[in-house]
C-alpha positions as CSV (number, residue, x, y, z in Angstrom):
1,X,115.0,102.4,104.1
2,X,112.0,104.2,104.0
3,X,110.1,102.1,106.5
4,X,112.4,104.2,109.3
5,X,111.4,105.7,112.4
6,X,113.7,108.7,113.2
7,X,114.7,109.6,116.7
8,X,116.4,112.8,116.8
9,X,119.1,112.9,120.1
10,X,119.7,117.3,119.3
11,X,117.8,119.8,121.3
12,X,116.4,121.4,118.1
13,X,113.9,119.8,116.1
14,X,115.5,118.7,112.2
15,X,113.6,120.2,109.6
16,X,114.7,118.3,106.5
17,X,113.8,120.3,103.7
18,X,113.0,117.3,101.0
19,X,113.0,118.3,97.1
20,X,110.1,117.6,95.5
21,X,108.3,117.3,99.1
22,X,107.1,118.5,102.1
23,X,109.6,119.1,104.5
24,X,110.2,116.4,107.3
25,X,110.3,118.1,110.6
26,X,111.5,115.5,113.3
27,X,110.9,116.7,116.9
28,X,113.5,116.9,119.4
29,X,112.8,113.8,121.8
30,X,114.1,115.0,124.7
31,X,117.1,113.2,125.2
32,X,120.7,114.9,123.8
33,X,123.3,112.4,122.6
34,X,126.6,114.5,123.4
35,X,130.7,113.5,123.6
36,X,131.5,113.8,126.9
37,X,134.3,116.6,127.6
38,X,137.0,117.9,129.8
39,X,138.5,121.2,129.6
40,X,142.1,122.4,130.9
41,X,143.3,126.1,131.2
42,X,146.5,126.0,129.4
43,X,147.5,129.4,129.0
44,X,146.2,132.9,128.4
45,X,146.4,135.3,125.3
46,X,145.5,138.9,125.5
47,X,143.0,138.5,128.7
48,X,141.9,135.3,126.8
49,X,141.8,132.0,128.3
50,X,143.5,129.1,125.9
51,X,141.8,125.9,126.7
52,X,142.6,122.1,125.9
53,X,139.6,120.0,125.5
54,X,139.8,116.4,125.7
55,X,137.1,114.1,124.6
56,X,136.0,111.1,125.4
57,X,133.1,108.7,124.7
58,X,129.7,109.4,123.4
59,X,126.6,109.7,126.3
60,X,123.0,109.2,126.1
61,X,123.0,107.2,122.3
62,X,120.7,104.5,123.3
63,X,121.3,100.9,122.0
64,X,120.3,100.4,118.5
65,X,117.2,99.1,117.7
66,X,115.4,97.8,114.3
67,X,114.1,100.2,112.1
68,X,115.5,103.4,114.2
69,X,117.9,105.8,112.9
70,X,118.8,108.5,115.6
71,X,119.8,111.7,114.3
72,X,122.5,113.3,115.9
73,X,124.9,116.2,116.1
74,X,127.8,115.6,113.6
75,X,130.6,115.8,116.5
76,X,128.7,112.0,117.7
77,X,128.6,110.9,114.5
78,X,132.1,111.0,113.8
79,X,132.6,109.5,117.4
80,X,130.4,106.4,116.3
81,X,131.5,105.5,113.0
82,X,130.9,101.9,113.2
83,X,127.1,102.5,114.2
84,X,125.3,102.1,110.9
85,X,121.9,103.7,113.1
86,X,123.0,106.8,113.5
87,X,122.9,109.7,111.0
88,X,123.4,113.7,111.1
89,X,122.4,116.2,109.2
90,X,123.4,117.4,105.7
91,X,123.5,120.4,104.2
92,X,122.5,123.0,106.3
93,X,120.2,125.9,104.8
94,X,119.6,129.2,106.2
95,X,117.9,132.4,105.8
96,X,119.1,135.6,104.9
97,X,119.8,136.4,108.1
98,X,122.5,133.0,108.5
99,X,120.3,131.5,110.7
100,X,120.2,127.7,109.7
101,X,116.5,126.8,109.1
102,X,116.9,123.0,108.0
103,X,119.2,120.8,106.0
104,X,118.8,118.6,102.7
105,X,119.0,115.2,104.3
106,X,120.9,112.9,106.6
107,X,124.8,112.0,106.5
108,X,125.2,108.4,107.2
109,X,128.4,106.7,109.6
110,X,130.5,104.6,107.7
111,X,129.4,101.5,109.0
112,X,125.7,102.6,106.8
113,X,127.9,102.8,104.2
114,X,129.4,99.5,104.5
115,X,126.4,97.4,104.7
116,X,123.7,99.2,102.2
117,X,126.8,99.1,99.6
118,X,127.7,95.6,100.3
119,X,124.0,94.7,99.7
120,X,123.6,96.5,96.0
121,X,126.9,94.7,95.1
């Protein structure tokens, strides 16, 4: 897997903080993968609005293609389980003030999973 190109579908670049490394900063390309959404007033609490949010399928996750692994926000990786391209970060890492400042690596989908374990076995 290491001959990979990442494309990262967030509007933050990923700065993957690799032990024993440099860290891996990948850019943000421009485009944001995101779960598409609809939102309901339901109610009110205290001056509060109580919304239900519905969502629904995943928008702007371009086809895969060989060798690419897009990055994405975990929310669309969990929407696109059986896409074995797409990966989110891991273990966010912040400073002392909270604010994340990278992650340890990539999760993969479960279709990832699948495949790479079928082909050690």
């Amino acid at each position: 897997m290491n001959e990979v190109t990442f494309v990262n579908l967030t509007p933050h670049s990923v700065n993957i903080m690799r032990a024993g490394a440099s860290n891996l900063i990948v850019p943000a390309s421009g485009t944001v993968a995101r779960v598409k959404s609809t939102s309901l007033k339901v109610n009110e609490a205290r001056s509060c609005d109580i919304i239900a949010i519905s969502y629904g399928e995943v928008e702007d996750l371009p086809a895969p293609v060989a060798g690419t692994v897009y990055i994405v926000s975990a929310m669309v990786a969990a929407r696109v389980q059986a896409r074995p391209d797409v990966m989110s970060p891991w273990g966010l890492q912040r400073d002392k003030d909270g604010v994340v400042i990278g992650c340890k690596g990539l999760v993969a989908t479960q279709a990832y999973y699948e495949v790479h374990h079928a082909q050690a076995n």
